[in-house]
N, C-alpha and C positions, 0 to 999 in steps of 0.2 A: 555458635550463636554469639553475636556480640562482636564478632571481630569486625574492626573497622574495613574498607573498601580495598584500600591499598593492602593492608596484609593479607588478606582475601586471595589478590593478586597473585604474590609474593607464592602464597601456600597452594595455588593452583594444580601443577603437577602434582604437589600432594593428595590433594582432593580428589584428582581425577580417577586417581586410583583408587583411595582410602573410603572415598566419601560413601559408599555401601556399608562401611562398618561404622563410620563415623556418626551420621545420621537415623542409623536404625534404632526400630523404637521410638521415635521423638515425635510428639503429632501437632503440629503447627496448628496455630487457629487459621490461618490464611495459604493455600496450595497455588504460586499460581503455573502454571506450563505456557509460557512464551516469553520474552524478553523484549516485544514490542514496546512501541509509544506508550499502549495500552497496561503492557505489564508492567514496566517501569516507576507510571504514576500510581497502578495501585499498589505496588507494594510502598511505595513513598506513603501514601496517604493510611493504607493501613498499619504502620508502622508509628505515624503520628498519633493517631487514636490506639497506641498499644500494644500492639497485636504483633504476637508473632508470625512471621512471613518468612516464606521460601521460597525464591523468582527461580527458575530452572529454565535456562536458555539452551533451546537444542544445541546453538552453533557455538563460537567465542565472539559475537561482537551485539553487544546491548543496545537496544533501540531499534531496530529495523530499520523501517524506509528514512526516519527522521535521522538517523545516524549513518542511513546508508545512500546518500545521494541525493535525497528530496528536499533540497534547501530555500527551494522558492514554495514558500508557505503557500499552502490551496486554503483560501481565508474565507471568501463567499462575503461575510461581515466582521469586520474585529470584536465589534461588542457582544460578540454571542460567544466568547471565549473566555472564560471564567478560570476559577481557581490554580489548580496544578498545572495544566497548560498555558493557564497568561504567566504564573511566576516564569514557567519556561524561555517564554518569549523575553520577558525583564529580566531576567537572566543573560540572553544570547544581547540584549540593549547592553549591558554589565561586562561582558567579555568582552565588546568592542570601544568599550571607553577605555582600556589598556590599552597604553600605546607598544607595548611587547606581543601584543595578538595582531600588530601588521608587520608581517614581517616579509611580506612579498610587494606589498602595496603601501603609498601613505594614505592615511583615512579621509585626506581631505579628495582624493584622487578619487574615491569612491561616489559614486555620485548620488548625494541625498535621494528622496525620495522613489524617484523613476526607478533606483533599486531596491534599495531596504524597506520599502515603502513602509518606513516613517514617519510622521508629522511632524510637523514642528512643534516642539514640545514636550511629544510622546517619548514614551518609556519605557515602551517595547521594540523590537525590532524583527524583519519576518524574513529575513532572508540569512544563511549562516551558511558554511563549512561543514563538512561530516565528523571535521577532527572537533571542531566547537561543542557543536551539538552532542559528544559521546562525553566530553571533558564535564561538562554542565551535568549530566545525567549522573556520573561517574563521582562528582562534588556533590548534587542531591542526594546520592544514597548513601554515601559516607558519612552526611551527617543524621544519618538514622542508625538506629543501635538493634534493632527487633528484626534484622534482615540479615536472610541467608542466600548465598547469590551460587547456584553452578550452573557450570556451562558444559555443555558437549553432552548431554545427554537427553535421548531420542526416546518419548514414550513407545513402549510395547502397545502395538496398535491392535496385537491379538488378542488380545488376556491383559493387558496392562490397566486394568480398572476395576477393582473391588467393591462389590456395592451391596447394602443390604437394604431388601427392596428398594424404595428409592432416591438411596441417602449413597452415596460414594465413602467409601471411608480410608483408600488408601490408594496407589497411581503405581506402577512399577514400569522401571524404564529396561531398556534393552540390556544392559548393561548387568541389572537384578537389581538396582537400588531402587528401594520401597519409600516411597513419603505416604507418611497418615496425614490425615488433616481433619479439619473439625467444617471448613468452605473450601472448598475447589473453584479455579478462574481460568477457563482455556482464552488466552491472549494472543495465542498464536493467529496466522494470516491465511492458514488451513482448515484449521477447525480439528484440528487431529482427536481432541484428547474430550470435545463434546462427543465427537463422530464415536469413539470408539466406549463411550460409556451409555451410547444407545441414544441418543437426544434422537425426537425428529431434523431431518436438515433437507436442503435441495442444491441443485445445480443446475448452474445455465441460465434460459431466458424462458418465465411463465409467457402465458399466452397471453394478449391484452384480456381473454374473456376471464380468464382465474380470477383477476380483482377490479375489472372494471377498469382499468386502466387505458389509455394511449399511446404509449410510447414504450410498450415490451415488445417481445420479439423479434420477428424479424424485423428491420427497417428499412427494406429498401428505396422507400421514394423519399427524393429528395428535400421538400419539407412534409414537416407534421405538424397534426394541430393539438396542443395538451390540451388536459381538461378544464384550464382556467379560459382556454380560444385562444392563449397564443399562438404563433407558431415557433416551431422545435425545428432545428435545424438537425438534420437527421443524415442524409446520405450525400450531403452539399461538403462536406470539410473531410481533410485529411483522404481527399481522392486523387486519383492516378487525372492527370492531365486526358482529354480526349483523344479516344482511335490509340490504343495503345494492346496493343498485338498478343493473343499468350500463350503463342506456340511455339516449340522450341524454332522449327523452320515458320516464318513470317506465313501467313495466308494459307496453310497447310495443317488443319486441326489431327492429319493423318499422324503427323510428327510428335502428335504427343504435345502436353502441357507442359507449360515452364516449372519449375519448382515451386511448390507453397500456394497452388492452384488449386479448389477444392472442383472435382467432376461436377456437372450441374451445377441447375439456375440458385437465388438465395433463399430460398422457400417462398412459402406463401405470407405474403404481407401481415405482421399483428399473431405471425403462430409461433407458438414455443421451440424450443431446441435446448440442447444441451450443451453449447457454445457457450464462451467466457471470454470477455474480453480481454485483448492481450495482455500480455506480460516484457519486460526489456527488460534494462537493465538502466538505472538512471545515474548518468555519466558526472562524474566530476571533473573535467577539463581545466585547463591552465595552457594558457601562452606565454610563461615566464620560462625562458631558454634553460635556467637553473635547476628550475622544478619541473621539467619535462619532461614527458615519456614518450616519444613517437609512438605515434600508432605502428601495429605489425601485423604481418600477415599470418592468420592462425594457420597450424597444422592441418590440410584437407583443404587449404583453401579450395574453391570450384568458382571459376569468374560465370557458370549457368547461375548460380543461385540470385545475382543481381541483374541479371539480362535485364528484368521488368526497370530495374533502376535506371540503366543504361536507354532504353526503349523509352521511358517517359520523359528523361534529356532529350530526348533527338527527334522528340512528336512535340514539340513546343514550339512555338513558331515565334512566340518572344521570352528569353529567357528572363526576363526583368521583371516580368509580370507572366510568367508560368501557373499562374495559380488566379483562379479567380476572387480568392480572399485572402486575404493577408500579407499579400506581393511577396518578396525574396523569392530565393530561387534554391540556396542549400536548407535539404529535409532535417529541419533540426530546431527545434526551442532550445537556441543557447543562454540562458537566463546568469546575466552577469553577479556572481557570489562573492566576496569580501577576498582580498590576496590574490588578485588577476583569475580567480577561477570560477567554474561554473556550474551551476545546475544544468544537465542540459537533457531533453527532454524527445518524444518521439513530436515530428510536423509533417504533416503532408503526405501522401500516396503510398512511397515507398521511404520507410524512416527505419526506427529503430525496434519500435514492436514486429514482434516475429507473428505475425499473424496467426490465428489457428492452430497455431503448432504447441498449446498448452492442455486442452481439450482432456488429455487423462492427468495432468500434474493433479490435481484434487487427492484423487483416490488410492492413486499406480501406489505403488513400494518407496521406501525410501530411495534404493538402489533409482529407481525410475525413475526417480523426482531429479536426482542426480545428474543422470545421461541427458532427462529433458534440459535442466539447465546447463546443463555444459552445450548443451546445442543453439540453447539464445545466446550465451558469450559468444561461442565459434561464429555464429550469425551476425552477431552486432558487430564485434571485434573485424571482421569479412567486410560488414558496411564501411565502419570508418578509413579504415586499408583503403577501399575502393575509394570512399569521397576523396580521399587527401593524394593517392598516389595511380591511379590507374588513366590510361591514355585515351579510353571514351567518358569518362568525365568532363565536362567545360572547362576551359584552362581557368574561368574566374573561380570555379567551386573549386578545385584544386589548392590553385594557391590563398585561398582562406582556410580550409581544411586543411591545409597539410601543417600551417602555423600553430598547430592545438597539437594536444596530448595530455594523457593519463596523466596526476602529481603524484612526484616521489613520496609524498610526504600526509596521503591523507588514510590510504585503507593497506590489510596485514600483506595484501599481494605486493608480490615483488613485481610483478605489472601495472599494478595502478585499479588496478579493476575492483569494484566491489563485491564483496560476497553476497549482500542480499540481493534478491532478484524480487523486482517489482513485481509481486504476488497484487495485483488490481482486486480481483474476487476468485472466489474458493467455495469452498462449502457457504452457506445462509443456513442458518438456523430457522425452522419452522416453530413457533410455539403459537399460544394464545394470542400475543397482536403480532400483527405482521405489520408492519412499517410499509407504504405501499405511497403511491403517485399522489395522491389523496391527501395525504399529511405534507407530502413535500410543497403541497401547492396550499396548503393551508384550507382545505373543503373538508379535512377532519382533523381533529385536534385529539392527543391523546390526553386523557386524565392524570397520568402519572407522569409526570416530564420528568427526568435524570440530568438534560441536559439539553443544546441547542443546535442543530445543522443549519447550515447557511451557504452553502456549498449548491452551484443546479446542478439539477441529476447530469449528468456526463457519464458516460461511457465511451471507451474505444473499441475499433473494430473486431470482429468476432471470426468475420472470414473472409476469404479471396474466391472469387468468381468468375465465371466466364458469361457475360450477358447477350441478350436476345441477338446481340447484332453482332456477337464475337468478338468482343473486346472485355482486356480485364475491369474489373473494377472490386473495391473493396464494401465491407457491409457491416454494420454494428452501429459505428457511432451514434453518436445521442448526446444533443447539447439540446438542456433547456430549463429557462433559469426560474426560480423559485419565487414566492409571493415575499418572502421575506426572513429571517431567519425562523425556525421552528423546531416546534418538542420534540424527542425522542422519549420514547416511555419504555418505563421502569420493566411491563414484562417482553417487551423484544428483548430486553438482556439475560432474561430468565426461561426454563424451559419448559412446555406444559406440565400443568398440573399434573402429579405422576409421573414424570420421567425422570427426574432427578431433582431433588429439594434441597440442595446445596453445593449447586452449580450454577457462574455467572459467564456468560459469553459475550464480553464488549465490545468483538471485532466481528467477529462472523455472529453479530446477530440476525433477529428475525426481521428480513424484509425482501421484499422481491427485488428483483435486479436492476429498476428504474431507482427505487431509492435509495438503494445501497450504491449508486453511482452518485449519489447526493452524500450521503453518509460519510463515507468512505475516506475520508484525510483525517490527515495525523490529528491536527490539534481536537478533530472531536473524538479520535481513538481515546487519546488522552484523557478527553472529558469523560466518555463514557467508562474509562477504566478507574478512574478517582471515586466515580458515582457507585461502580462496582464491592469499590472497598468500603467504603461508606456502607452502603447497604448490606455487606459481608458482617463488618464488627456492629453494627445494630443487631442483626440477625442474631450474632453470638452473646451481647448484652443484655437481649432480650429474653434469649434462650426459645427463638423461632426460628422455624423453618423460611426460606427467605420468599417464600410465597404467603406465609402468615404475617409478612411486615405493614405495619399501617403505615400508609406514604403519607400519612400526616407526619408521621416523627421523621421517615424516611427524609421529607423536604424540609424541615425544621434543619437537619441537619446538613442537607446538601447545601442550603442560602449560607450554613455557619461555615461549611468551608470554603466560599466564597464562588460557588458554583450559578449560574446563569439558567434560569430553567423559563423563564417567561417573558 
């Protein structure tokens, strides 16, 4: 308790071993299990109001997607970003007024707004480094004193949840080390440590009939109409070029499908499944010859597994305008980040999302969760090989791609590669409100706001297909944009009445699949995990259960820490 960040560090290999004996007996008033966006700010924020906290990060690297590649801010609106996440943001404004944080680039080099998107004036900044973003996070909780931070330890998903009737009162990780606590926060991007203390939850995609909705399910025509009458661009983006073959032998479905082809059509229009939108890996690149890591070809390479990649180059009849939105021609959102590098993102047909290939990561075993992600690296890692270096490539996609590479200098791999793996969606929590198409669009408004989405619902694809006419195509996506920013309420974060009374879920809460593709970015993780803490040390001030909180004092005090809710 008490030790500052950096000793923390220092005493690690100690801990890792010790910290069973160390921390036993001690019952924290704050538990949380993840070390996301989400966890980060609430133990930041409970730790301001008092409260003793314990963040417990499965892996070794704090923050998640914010700290793991995702540096082109998903913003939707700036003003709807309040407290602990805008300091964030004025924070990463703070790191780059240092003229020692460019040390690959000069800052005037950088190009105002079209990147950092900036204002003139403003005081924030939305675009960062992963090395930035973890430094920042890493400086916030060092200046807190009520925080206890391990890493590498994996809750017991069999038994690892004690509870009497429907209060939790202690967490056991694989390892046997026990944390008591007085609130519990599953922050993780799974939902492990709800799942395994019994909450309701779902997976996949409801039906539009579950909540009335337009844009769940299946999606395959190419526009839709949401409930507001716009139209949703649905199966129009991020498609395979036309007449694109998916048999291993061309015109011969005898020969069997290409890899990552799912047998049969995409269901039936607006119906359910169990599908989740992909998952990648989100790349930090650099063209700085110094800080470069060529891309390489992984062990197992298979040049089948990109045929489709290969087939959508060579069915394009102009490669300058291969696509019917957004022109370019290489499958890629390379999004320009501070020090020559980049966010870079999945674009078009055949990119970086490994299509369908996540489908049991939710639920499978650690072990499994492993082998799956070790198979989106071998995958991605296979793509970028192939853009930058293989002989059916376009000579112009080649030599742009091949100019890029991993930085030596940003994640713990000695390849460049990051550990987190863009976990999109996972488990949802079911409780008493479900967050649904309805709020996003503004036709229902919740009572209790915590905080504010502004983000359209978006999803990525879910699966690959073979259609009516024997050509591939892909199916999921779902862009469509929002009425304006809006509430998130206080019990999606909480779980029904009776199933656990002092348990908060800020990432995997309750909503269905259309709106948790709205939800779903950092800076509202963030929001929704400050609100989390907030409502945590009320709950323990009060000496209530966190479903006996009055959201009168509840929002008295989310406005006082400068949270956004209307």
């Amino acid at each position: 308790m008490g030790l500052t960040l950096n000793k923390r560090f220092a005493l690690l290999g100690f801990l890792a071993f010790f910290s069973p004996f160390l921390l036993v007996g001690q019952t924290y008033d704050l538990v949380i299990y993840g070390g996301t966006s989400a966890g980060v700010a609430a133990a930041i924020q409970a730790s301001r109001m008092g409260k003793t906290v314990i963040l417990i990060e499965p892996g070794q690297r704090l923050g998640g997607l914010t700290t793991g590649g995702l540096g082109q801010t998903d913003i939707g609106n700036k003003q709807a970003i309040g407290g602990i996440s805008r300091e964030f943001y004025e924070r990463v404004y703070q790191y780059y007024e240092r003229p020692e944080n460019w040390n690959w680039q000069d800052k005037e080099d950088y190009k105002g707004v079209a990147y950092s998107r900036t204002e003139e004036g403003e005081k924030s900044r939305w675009t960062f480094e992963p090395s930035a973003a973890l430094s920042i996070y890493k400086n916030m909780l060092d200046a807190e004193h009520h925080i206890t931070i391990v890493y590498g330890e994996r809750l017991n998903r069999a038994s690892g949840v004690v509870k009497e009737g429907a209060t939790i009162r202690s967490i056991s990780m694989e390892n046997g080390s026990d944390y008591k606590g007085r609130v519990f926060m599953d922050a993780t991007y799974e939902g492990d440590l709800m799942a395994t203390a019994g909450v309701s939850y779902t997976l996949g995609r409801e039906s539009n009939q579950t909540y009335d909705e337009t844009l769940n399910g299946v999606q395959a025509h190419r526009y839709n109409v949401s409930l507001r009458g716009n139209v949703a661009r649905n199966a129009r983006n991020h498609e395979f070029v036309d007449r694109v073959d998916p048999y291993v032998i061309k015109g011969e479905p005898s020969s069997g499908l290409l890899p990552y082809i799912k047998e049969g059509g995409p269901g039936v229009e607006g119906e359910g499944d169990h599908h989740i939108q992909a998952y990648c890996y989100r790349m930090c690149l650099t063209d700085h010859p110094d800080n470069r890591i060529p891309f390489e070809k992984p062990e197992g390479y298979d040049t089948l597994n990109y045929e489709l990649l290969f087939r959508n180059f060579e069915a394009a009849d102009d490669l300058e305008n291969m696509y019917t939105y957004g022109g370019g021609f290489i499958p890629w959102a390379n999004s320009a980040m501070p020090n020559r590098k980049t966010d870079t993102n999945n674009k078009y047909g055949f990119s970086t999302d490994f299509i369908g290939q996540n489908y049991e990561y939710p639920e499978t075993s650690y072990e499994d969760r492993e082998k799956i992600a070790q198979a989106h690296l071998d995958y991605q890692k296979g793509l970028m090989w192939t853009l930058a270096y293989h002989p059916r490539i376009p000579d112009k996609v080649r030599e742009e791609v091949s100019q890029w590479g991993t930085c030596k200098d940003e994640f713990e791999r000695e390849d460049g590669w990051p550990s987190q793996l863009y976990i999109r969606e996972a488990r949802r929590m079911v409780s008493d409100l479900v967050m649904t198409q309805h709020h996003c669009e503004g036709l229902e408004v919740v009572e209790d706001p915590i905080g504010l989405a502004a983000y359209g619902m978006d999803s990525h694809h879910t699966q690959r297909y073979v259609d009516a006419n024997g050509f591939v195509q892909n199916e999921g996506n779902m862009q469509s944009s929002v009425a304006g920013p809006y509430p998130v309420g206080y019990r999606s974060i909480i779980p029904k009445q009776g199933e656990a009374d002092n348990l908060l879920v800020p990432v995997c809460l309750s909503s269905t699949h259309v709106a948790f593709g709205s939800i779903r970015m950092e800076p509202v993780f963030m929001v929704l995990g400050q609100s989390a803490a907030i409502a945590a040390a009320l709950s323990l001030e009060e000496d209530m259960k966190l479903h006996e909180l009055p959201y009168a004092k509840l929002k008295e005090s989310l406005i006082n820490y400068g949270q956004r809710i209307e």
